[in-house]
C-alpha positions in Angstrom: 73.0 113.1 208.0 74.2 109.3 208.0 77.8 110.1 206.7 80.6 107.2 205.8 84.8 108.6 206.0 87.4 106.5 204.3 90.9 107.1 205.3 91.9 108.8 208.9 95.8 109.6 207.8 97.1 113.4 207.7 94.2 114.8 206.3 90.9 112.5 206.3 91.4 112.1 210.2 90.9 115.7 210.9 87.9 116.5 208.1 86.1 112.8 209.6 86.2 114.7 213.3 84.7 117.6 212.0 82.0 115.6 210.6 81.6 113.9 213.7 81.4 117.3 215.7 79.4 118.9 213.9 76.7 115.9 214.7 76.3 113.7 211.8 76.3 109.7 212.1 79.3 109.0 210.7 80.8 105.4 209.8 84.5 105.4 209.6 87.2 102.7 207.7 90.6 102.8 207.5 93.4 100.2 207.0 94.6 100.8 210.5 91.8 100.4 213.1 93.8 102.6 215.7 93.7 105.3 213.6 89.7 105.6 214.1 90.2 105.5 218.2 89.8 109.6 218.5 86.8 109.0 216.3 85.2 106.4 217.7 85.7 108.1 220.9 83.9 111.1 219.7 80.8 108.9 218.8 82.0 107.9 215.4 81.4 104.2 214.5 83.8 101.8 213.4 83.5 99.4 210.1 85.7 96.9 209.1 84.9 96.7 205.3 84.7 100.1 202.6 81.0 98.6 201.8 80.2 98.8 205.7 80.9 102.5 205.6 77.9 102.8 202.6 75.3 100.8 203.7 72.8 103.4 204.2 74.8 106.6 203.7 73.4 109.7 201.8 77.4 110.0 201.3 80.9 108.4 201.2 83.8 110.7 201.3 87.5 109.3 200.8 90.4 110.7 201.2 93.0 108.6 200.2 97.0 108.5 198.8 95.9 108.5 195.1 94.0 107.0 192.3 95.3 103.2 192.9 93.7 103.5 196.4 90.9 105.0 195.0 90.0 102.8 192.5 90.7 99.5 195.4 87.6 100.7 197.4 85.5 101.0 194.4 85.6 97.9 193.2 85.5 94.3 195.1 82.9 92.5 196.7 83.5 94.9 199.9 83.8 98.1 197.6 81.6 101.0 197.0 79.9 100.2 193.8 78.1 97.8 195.5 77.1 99.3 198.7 76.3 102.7 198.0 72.2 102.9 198.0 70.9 105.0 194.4 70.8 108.3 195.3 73.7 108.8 197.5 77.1 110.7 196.7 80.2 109.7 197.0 83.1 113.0 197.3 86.4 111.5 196.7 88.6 114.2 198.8 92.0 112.4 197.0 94.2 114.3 194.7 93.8 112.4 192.0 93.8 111.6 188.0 90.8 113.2 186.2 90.7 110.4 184.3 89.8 107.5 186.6 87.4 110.1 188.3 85.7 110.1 185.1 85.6 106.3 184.6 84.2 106.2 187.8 81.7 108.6 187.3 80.3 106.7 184.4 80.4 103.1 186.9 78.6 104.4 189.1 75.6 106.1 187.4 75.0 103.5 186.2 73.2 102.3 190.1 72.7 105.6 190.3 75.1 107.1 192.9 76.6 110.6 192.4 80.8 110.8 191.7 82.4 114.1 192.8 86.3 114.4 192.5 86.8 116.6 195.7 90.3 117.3 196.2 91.3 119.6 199.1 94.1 122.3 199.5 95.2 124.4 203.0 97.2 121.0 204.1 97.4 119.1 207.9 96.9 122.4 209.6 94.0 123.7 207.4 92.1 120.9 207.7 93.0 121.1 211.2 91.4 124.5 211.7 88.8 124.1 208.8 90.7 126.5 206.6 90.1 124.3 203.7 89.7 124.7 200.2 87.3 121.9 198.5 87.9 122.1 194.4 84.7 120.2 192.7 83.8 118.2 189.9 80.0 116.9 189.4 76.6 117.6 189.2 75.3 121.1 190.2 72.1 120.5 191.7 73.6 117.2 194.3 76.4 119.9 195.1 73.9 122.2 196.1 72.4 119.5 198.5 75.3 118.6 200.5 77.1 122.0 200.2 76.6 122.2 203.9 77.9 119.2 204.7 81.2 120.4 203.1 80.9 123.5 205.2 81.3 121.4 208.2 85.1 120.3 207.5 86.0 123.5 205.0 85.6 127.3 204.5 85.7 127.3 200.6 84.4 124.8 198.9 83.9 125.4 194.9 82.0 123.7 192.2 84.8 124.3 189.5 82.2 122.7 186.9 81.7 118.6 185.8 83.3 115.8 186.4 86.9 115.9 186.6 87.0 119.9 187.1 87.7 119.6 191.0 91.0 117.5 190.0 92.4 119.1 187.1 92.2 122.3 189.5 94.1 120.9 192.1 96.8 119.7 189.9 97.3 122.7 187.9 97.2 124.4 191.3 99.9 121.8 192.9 102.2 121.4 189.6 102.8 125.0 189.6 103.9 125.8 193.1 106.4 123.5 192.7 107.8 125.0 189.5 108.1 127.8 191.6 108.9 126.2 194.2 112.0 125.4 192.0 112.4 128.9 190.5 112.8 130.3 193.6 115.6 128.2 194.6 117.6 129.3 191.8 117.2 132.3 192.2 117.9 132.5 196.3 121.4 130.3 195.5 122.2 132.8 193.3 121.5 135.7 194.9 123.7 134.5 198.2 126.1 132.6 196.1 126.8 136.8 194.8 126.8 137.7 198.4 123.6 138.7 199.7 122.6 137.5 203.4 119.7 134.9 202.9 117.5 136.7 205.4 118.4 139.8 204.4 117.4 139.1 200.4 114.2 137.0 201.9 112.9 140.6 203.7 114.0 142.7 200.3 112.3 140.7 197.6 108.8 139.4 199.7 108.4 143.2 199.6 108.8 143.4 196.2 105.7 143.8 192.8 105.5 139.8 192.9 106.4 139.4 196.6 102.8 141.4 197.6 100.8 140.1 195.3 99.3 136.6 195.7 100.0 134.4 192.9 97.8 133.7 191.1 96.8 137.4 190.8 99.3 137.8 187.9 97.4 136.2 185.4 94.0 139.1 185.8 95.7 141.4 183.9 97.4 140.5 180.7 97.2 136.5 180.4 92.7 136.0 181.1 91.7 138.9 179.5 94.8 138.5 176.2 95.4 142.2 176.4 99.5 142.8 175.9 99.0 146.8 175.1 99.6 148.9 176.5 102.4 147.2 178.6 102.6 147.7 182.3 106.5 147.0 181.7 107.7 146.2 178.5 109.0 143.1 177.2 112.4 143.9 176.1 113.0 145.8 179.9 112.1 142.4 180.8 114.5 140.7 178.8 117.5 142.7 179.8 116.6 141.8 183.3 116.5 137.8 183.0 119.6 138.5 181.0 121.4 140.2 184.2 120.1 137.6 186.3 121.3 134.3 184.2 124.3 135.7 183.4 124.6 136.7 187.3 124.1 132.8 188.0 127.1 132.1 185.5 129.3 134.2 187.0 128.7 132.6 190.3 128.5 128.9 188.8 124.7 128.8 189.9 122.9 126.2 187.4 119.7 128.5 186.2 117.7 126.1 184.0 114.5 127.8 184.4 115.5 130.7 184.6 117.1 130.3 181.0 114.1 128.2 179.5 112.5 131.7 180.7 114.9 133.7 178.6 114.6 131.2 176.0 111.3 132.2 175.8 111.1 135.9 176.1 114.0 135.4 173.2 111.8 133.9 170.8 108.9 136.6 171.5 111.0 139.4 171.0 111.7 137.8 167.9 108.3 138.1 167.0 108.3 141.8 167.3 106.6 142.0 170.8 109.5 143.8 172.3 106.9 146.6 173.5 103.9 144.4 174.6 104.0 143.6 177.9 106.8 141.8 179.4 104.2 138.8 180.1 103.5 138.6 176.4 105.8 135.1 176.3 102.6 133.5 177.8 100.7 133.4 174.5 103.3 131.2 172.8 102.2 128.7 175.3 98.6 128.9 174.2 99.8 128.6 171.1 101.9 125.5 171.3 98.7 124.1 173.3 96.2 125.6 170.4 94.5 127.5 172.7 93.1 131.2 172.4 92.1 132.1 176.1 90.0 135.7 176.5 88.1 136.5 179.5 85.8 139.3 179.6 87.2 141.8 182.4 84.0 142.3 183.5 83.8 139.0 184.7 86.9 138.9 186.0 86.3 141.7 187.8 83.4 140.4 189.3 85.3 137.0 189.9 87.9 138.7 192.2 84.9 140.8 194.0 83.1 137.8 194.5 86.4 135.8 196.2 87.0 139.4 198.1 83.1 138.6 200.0 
């Protein structure tokens, strides 16, 4: 398939070489010409304008720093909007704002060329190794078709749903590992702060109910389904631990903000009287502040996590 790749930094170089390998005609553009030499070498050809890369292409993929760059090589008398031939698909890999993805989407329908927001998780070395995830937005049928093109740079690529789907994933995805990423270093300064070997309270809690689980998992079992009763582990048990644990980090002099927004929060829904739900129970005053009611049948959750487990 005639294929056009813009931007060969950390991440678009390697998914543009596996494009090439796996024997496409691929056009490549970036805003450093030496960055396409591997390509180029590997039988890629070289364009020095973003509308070079379309002309002719049955798609465009980008893969950019963020929507500013994205929205540059749409527009212009050199950009995409111009170039791409009706028919043809443009997959912007970027993480980017849902927003512009859908103002973009609506742009180019109009000359008839297919938007996908595209953005990609497994970092440098997953798209390295092809052990990518592709979240995406768009059209179900013009996924369908070039599926197997994705197949060639990733190993799970996913229509999430329509335009703008494939982004909002990746930042609710990104957004919360680095609240965690910020929980757990409170709770590692506090834990050596009181005395504990860093290694040593690393091995202990990876081994732990959360620390074997993968993330994400948490949220089958009370939160999708909005099932509280009967509790695995009871809210006010809970509560008594966060309590220990910020009171811990006062004793040591180990700022806990989260960790007391968190009790903050299991406060108020004991106050409510949901001391013996389950001790994730705090998670519907969320959906309440965002006037949501979120229930997932557990048959098709179940049949979710089966399907991810082929």
């Amino acid at each position: 398939m005639k294929l056009g790749f813009i931007g060969l930094g950390t991440m678009g170089r390697h998914m543009a070489r596996h494009l090439v390998q796996a024997g496409h005609e691929v056009t490549v553009h970036d805003l450093r010409r030496e960055a396409a030499a591997e390509h180029v070498a590997a039988g890629a050809t070289w364009s020095d304008t973003v509308a070079g890369v379309a002309v002719g292409a049955a798609a465009v993929f980008s893969s950019l720093p963020g929507p500013r760059e994205v929205s540059a090589i749409a527009h212009g008398p050199h950009g995409l909007l111009g170039a791409m031939p009706a028919g043809s698909a443009w997959f912007d890999l970027s993480t980017n704002s849902p927003t512009l993805l859908r103002e973009l989407h609506a742009e180019f329908a109009e000359v008839g060329v297919y938007v996908f927001d595209a953005p990609v998780s497994g970092g440098p070395r997953g798209a390295a190794n092809r052990k990518l995830a592709i979240w995406l937005g768009g059209d179900a049928e013009v996924y369908a078709r070039f599926e197997p093109v994705l197949l060639d740079f990733s190993d799970q690529p996913v229509r999430v749903g329509d335009i703008g789907a494939g982004s909002v994933a990746k930042l609710a995805h990104n957004c919360a590992g680095y609240v965690l990423q910020t929980a757990l270093a409170e709770v590692m300064t506090m834990g050596v702060k009181a005395g504990v070997d860093p290694l040593e309270l690393f091995k202990a809690i990876r081994q732990g109910a959360l620390g074997r689980r993968r993330t994400f998992d948490g949220l089958v079992d009370q939160f999708l389904p909005g099932e509280y009763e009967p509790a695995n582990f009871a809210l006010r048990l809970a509560h008594k631990d966060v309590s220990l644990a910020c009171a811990l980090g006062r004793e040591q002099g180990v700022p806990m903000r989260l960790a007391n927004l968190t009790l903050e929060e299991m406060t108020e829904a004991l106050g409510r009287g949901w001391g013996n739900l389950d001790s994730r129970s705090p998670m519907r005053l969320q959906q309440e502040r965002a006037g949501l009611d979120i229930r997932v049948g557990r048959g098709e959750i179940r049949a979710a996590l089966a399907a991810d487990a082929t």
